[in-house]
N, C-alpha and C positions, 0 to 999 in steps of 0.2 A: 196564660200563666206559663213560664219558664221549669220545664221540668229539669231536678238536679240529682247528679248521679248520686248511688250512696256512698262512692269515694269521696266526692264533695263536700256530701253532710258529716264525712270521719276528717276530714281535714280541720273543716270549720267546729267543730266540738272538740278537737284536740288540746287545744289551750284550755280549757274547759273538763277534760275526764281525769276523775280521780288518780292520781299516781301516788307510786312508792316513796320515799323523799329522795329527791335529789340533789346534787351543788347547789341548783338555782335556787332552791325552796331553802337551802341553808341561810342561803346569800340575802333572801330578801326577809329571812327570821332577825339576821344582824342588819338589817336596816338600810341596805344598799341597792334598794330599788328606784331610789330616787336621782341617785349616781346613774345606774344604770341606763335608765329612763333620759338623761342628757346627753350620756355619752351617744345612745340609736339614735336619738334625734337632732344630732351633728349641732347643741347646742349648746357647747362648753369648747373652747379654744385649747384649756390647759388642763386635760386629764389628770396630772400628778396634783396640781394643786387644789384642783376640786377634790381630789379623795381625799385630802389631807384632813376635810370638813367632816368626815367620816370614821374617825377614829375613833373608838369606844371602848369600853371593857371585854367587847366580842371581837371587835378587830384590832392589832395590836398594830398594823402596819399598810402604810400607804398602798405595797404592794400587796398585804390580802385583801385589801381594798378594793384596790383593780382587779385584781383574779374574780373575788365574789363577783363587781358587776358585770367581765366579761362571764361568768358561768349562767349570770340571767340572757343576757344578750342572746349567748351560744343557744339555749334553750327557746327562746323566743324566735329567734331566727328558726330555729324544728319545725315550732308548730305552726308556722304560717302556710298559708295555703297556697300561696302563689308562688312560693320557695319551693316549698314541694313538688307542684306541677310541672314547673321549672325543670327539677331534677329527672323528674319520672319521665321526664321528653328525652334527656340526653342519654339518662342510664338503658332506655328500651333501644337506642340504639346501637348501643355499645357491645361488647364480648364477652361471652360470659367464660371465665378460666377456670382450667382445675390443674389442683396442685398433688401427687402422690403421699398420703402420709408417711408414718414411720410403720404403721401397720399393713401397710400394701406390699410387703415383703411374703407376706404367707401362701400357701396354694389358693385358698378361697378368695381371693383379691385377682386373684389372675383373668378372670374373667372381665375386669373392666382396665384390665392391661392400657386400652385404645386412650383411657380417658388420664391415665398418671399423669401425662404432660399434655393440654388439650385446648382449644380453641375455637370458637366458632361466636360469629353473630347472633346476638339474642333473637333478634326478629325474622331470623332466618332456620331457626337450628329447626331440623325434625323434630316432632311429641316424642317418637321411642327414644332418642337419642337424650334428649331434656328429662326423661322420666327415668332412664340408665344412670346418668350423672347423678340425681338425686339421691335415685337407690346406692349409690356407691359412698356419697357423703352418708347418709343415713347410717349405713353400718362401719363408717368410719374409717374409708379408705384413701378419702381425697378428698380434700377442702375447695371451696368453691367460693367463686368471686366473681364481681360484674367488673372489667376494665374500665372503670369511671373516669380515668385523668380527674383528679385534684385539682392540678392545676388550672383545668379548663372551666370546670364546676365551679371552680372559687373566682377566678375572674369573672364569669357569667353574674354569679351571686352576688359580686361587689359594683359592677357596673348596674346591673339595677335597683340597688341600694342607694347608688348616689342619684340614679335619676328619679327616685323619689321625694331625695332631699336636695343636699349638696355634696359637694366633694372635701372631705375633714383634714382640716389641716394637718401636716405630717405625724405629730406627736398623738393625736387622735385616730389616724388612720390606721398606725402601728397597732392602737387598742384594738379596732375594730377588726384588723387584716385577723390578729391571733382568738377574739373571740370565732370569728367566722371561720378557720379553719378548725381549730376545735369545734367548733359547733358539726363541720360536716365531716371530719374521722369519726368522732364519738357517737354523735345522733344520727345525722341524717344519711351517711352511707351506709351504718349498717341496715337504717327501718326500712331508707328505699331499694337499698338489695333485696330485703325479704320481702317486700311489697310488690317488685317487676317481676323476680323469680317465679312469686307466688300465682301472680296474673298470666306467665307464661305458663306455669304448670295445668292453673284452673283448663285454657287452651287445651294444652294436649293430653289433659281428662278426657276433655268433651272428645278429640280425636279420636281420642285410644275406647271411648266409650259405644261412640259411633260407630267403629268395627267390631267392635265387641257384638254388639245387638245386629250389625248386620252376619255379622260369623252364623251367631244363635240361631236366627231368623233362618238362615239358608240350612243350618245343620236340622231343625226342629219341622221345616221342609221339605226334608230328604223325600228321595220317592221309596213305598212305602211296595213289598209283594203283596198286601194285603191278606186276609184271612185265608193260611193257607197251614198247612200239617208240616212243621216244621221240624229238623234234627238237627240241633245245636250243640256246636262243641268249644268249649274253650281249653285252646292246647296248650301243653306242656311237655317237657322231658322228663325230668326225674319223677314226679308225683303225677305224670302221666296225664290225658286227656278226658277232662267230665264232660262226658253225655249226654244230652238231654234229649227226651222227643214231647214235643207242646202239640194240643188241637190246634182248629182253626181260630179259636178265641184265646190262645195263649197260655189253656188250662196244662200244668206238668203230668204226662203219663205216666214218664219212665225216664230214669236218673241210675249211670254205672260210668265206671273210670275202664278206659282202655290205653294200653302202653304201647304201642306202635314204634317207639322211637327208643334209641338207647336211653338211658342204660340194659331197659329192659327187654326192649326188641321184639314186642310179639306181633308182630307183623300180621301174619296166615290170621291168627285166632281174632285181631282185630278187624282184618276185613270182613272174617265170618260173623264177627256182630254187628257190626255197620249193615250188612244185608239184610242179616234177619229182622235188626231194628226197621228199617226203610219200609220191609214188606209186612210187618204184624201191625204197622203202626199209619202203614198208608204215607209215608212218606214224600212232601212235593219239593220243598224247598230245604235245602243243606244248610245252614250258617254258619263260618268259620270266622275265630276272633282273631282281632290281628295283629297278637300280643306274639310272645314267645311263643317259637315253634310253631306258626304260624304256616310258614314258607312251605317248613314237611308235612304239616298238616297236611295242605292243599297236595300236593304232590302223594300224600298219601290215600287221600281220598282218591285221586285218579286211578288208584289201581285195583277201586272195588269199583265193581261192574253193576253201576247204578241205573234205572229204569232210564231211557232216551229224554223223558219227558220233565225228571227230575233235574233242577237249575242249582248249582255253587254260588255262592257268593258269600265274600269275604265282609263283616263287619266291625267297624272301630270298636274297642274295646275302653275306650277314654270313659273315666268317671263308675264303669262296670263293678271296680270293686270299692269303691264309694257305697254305690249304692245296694250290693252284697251282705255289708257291714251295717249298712244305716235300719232307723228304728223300723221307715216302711219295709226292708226288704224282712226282715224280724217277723212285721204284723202277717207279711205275706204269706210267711215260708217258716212256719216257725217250730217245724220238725225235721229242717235242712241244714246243711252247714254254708259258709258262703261260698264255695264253688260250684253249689251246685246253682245258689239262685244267680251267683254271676252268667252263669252258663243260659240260662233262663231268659237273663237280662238280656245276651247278646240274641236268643231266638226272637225274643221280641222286639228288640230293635229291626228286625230288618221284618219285620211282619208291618210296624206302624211307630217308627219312627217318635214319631210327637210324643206316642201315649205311652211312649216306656220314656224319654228323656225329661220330661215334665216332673219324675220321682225325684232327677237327681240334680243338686246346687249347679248352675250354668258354669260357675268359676273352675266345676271339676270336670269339666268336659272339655279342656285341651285346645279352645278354641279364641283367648283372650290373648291377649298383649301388655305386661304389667300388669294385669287385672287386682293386684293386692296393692298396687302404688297410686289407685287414682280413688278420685271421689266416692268411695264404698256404698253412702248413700244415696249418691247420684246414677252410679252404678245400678244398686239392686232395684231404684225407681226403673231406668231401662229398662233392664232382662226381664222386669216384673211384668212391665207393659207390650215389650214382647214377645213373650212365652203368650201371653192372652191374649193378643192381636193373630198370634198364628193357630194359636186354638181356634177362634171364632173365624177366622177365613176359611178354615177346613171346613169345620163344624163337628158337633162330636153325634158319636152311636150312646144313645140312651141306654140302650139295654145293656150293651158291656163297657163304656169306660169306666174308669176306676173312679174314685172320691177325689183323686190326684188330681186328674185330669179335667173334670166338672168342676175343680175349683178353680180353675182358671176361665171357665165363660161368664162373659157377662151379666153381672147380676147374681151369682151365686160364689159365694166364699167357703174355706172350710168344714163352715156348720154344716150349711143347706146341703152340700155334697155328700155330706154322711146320712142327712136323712133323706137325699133321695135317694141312694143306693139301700138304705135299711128298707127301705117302704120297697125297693122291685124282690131284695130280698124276702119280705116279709109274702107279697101278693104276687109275683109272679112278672117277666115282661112286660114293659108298656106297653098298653092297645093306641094309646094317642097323646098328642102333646097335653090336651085338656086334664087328662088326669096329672099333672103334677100342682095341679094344684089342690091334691089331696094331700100332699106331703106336708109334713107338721112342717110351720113356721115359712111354707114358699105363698107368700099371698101377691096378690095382683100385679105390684110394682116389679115386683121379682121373675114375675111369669113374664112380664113385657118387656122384660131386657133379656131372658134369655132364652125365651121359646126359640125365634128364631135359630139358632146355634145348635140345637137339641134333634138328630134325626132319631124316626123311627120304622127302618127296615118291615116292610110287611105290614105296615100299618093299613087301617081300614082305610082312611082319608090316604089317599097316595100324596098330599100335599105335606103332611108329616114327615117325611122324606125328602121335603126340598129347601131351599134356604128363605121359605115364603113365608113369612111371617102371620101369625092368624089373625093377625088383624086385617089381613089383605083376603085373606078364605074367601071372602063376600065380593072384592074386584074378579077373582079367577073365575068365578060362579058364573058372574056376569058375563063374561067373556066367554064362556061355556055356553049357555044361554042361549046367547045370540049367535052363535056359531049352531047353536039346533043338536050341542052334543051332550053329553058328562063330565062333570067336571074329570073322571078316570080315562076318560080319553084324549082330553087336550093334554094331560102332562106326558111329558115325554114325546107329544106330536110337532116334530119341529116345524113340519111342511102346514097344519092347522095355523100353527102361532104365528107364523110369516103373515098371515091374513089378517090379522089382529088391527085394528087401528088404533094404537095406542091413547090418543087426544082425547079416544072418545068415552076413556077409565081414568082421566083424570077430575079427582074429588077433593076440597077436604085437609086434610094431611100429605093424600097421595099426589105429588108435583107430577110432569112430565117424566125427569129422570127414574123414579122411583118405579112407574110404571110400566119403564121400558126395562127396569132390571131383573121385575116379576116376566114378565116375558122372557127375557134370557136367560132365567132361570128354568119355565116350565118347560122349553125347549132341550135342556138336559138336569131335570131335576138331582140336586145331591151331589152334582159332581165336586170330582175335588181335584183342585186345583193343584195338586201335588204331579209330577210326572210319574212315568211307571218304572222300578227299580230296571236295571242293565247289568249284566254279565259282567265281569272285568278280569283280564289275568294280566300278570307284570311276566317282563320278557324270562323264558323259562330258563336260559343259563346266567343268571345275573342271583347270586345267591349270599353277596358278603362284596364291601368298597372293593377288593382287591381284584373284584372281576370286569371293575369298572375302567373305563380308557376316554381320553379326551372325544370330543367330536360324536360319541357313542348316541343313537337316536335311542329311547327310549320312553315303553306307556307308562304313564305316572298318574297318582292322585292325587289333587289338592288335599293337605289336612289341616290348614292354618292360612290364614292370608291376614298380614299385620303392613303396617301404615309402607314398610319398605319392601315388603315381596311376599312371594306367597311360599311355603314348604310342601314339599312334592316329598308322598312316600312313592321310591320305585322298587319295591318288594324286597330293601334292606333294613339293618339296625338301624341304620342312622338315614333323617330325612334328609333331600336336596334342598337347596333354595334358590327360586329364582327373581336374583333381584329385582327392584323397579327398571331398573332400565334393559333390562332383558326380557321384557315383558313382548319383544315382537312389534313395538312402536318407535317413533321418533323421540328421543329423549325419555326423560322421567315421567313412566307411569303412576297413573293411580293403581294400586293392583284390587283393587274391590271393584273398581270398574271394569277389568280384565277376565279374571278368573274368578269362579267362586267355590267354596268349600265342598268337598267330595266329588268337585267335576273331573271327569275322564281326563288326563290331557297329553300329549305327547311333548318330551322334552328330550334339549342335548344337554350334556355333559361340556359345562366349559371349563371347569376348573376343578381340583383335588386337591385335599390337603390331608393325607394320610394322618400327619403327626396328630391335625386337633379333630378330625375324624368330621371336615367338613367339605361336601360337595355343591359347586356354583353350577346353574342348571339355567339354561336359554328356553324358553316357550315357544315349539314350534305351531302345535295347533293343540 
């Protein structure tokens, strides 16, 4: 059987879907489908004196005569399918134009300035650049067009017209030439403009989607300090800097504002509470947002004399006050205001990563491209699947993720995360994976999608703690067994597990592959695949563009990487960016294959542009 696209099946049902009325449907209500119907099929010599037979109380003349049968023809010539395909071959190679309106005179139109007078190859143009163009007609700044040649269209469309039929003698040709071009100003260039347009955007969706989820992916990756006593600040000037100090589970101690920086300047009395906090509160890990006032922060912090052992680090603050504001930070915090849970937010970002950005809409975390111009549905299916694809490769801590977080593994949605967090609420830590199937409404199917995913620290079974699914408990056993030990002493014995004969546990369900993964699991049970966070400082005299100079080497951050380069913060207002082709390779890079989101990386300065406050950035390593 011949499979057929569903462009196919809209072609060939075209003639066929209900429409609005149009000329043709006029045309063949006064009775000129049978004119019409001679004239396509090249089987009347004398157009004028055939319509002549067609004069009626609806048509008063020869020549609305011929109009009406050219407006069926024009129409019918639309809906053909071989016409169309025709067209959709020539138009996808052709140029797509934009023209500046009369409304591109304003400030807010300035930014697609590039595109007023504009040009480029359909099947060659970039997704950001095709998704820019859109958004710019969308709000009404420049009209947009495919460069079809007419005349090349219309020749194509009449030469295989004739070799269908024959070639119509002069006075009949002239009918056809004018229904045919009418037919393709009116119908068919505008539906096959919006039809290739449409097919190229579908494209640089799926593009701009596919970075989108790998952004996500790499930021919800990030390497994580892990449970540690944290003092988070998110800074400011005038309304000054909120404080926080969190436990190792992320629980708020202690919440106060200190002013450090002008206006208000308290310098001495700030460092003296930063100390005292550090040491009443056991203090390991520092957090600094890397919003406003950022810069002095970090430099302010350097001049309180914190323990040798305690680590700085600077975290993004994207989507922070999103989620300050939203209903969960509310349910959280809801004797706080939102500076303080934003403050909170940033300590637990750099604690675990995952478990604090899974609270908040992926689109508000600064990490998309167009993200409100492309397929929204197509989109949030992504981010959906993976935000939960990175949940379940980590795996999550029973005893403390949140409801958020559990509703992203396998097999467990919004409900069941409320009631399992109610039921450790109610009875205390879990002892083992077996008890969640106490929990109201988790029955069997539910346990075996998402046990595996599920650790629990301390548990009795030290297999609760590894990515080993309990269905496999009974291969480990075995493998314990026969080795003469416990199953508490083969996990974690990597030099045991190398002994293992894998062949010799395969059953069943359990394949080769599957067997050899439980082994590379009890060899380091629970690990997580995350690296472990790193120190960073951006060069200490670079504090504002104007300190900046050509050729300048400089450490930078990735904080974005989109289909043309990636943006590099180097400890200013405004990000760098380092095009595709300054990526440190031969010609035009992929930059998601190059660099990726929050990596260290060292860059030069190639270019400045003070007026639009934009710096060109080379990728050294």
């Amino acid at each position: 059987e011949n499979s057929v696209e569903s462009r196919e099946l809209e072609d060939l049902y075209l003639p066929f879907r209900p429409k609005r009325r149009t000329r043709a449907i006029a045309a063949k209500e006064a009775g000129l489908e049978p004119l019409a119907d001679k004239m396509y099929n090249v089987s009347v010599a004398d157009p004028v004196r055939e319509a002549k037979a067609f004069i009626n109380d609806k048509v008063k003349t020869v020549e609305e005569a011929l109009a009406g049968a050219r407006d069926i023809i024009a129409e019918r010539l639309s809906e053909t399918a071989s016409v169309r395909e025709t067209l959709r071959q020539i138009f996808k190679t052709r140029r797509i134009m934009t023209k500046a309106t009369k409304k591109a005179t304003g400030p807010d139109a300035q930014k697609y300035k590039i595109y007023f007078d504009y040009s480029e190859s359909l099947d060659r143009i970039a997704p950001h650049r095709l998704l820019a163009i859109l958004r710019a007609e969308e709000e009404g700044y420049i009209n947009v067009r495919i460069d079809a040649d007419p005349e090349k269209c219309g020749k194509k469309l009449y030469y295989d017209f004739c070799q269908e039929r024959r070639y119509p003698g002069n006075a009949l040709a002239e009918q056809i030439h004018a229904a045919f071009d009418d037919s393709f100003k009116r119908l068919l260039e505008p539906s096959i403009s919006n039809e290739v347009i449409k097919e190229a955007k579908e494209k640089a969706d799926a593009e701009s989607i596919r970075i989108f989820g790998e952004n996500l992916r790499q930021l919800l990756l990030a390497p994580p300090v892990g449970q540690k006593r944290v003092l988070a600040i998110d800074p400011g000037f005038r309304t000054g800097c909120k404080v926080v100090c969190l436990d190792e589970q992320g629980t708020l101690l202690h919440n106060e504002a200190i002013f450090p920086h002008p206006p208000v300047s308290e310098k001495v009395k700030s460092i003296q509470t930063i100390s005292s906090l550090v040491q009443k509160y056991g203090i390991e890990v520092v957090a600094i947002g890397n919003g406003t006032a950022s810069r002095e922060t970090e430099d302010f912090i350097k001049m309180v004399r914190l323990p040798k052992e305690v680590r700085v680090f600077t975290v993004s603050e994207d989507g922070a006050s999103i989620y300050s504001a939203s209903d969960i930070a509310r349910a959280e915090f809801p004797d706080y205001d939102v500076t303080v849970r934003g403050a909170v937010s940033i300590g637990r970002r750099l604690m675990d990563p995952l478990a604090e950005l899974v609270k908040i809409d992926p689109k508000s975390l600064g990490v998309g491209q167009y993200q409100h111009d492309v397929d929204q549905a197509l989109l949030k299916e992504k981010l959906d699947t993976t935000v939960e694809s990175c949940v379940n490769s980590v795996g999550v801590n029973l005893n403390t993720a949140s409801s958020y977080l559990l509703s992203y593994v396998s097999g467990i949605g919004p409900a069941l995360a409320e009631n399992i967090v109610e039921y450790r609420t109610a009875n205390g830590p879990y002892r083992s994976r077996k008890e969640l199937l106490k929990v109201k409404r988790l029955g069997d199917k539910a346990f075996e999608q998402c046990a595996g995913f599920l650790r629990i620290t301390d548990a009795v079974d030290p297999l609760d703690n590894s990515a080993v699914h309990p269905e496999a408990y009974h291969i480990v056993a075995a493998m314990a067994k026969d080795l003469g030990i416990s199953t508490k002493d083969l996990v974690g014995n990597a030099e045991l597990c190398s002994k293992i004969n894998p062949s010799k546990y395969v059953c069943g369900d359990f394949g080769l592959p599957t067997v050899n993964d439980i082994i590379n699991e009890l060899k380091k049970p629970g690990r997580d695949p995350r690296e472990s966070a790193q120190v960073f400082e951006f060069a200490h005299d670079i504090k504002s563009m104007e300190d900046l100079k050509m050729g300048m080497e400089l450490p930078g951050i990735v904080t974005n990487v989109t289909a043309f380069g990636a943006f590099v913060d180097v400890g200013i207002k405004q990000n760098g960016l380092i095009h595709a082709s300054q990526m440190g390779v031969k010609g035009m890079a992929d930059p998601s294959k190059v660099v990726r989101l929050h990596q260290q990386v060292k860059v030069a300065v190639v270019s400045l542009d003070m007026e639009r406050g934009r710096i060109g950035l080379k990728l050294i390593k």
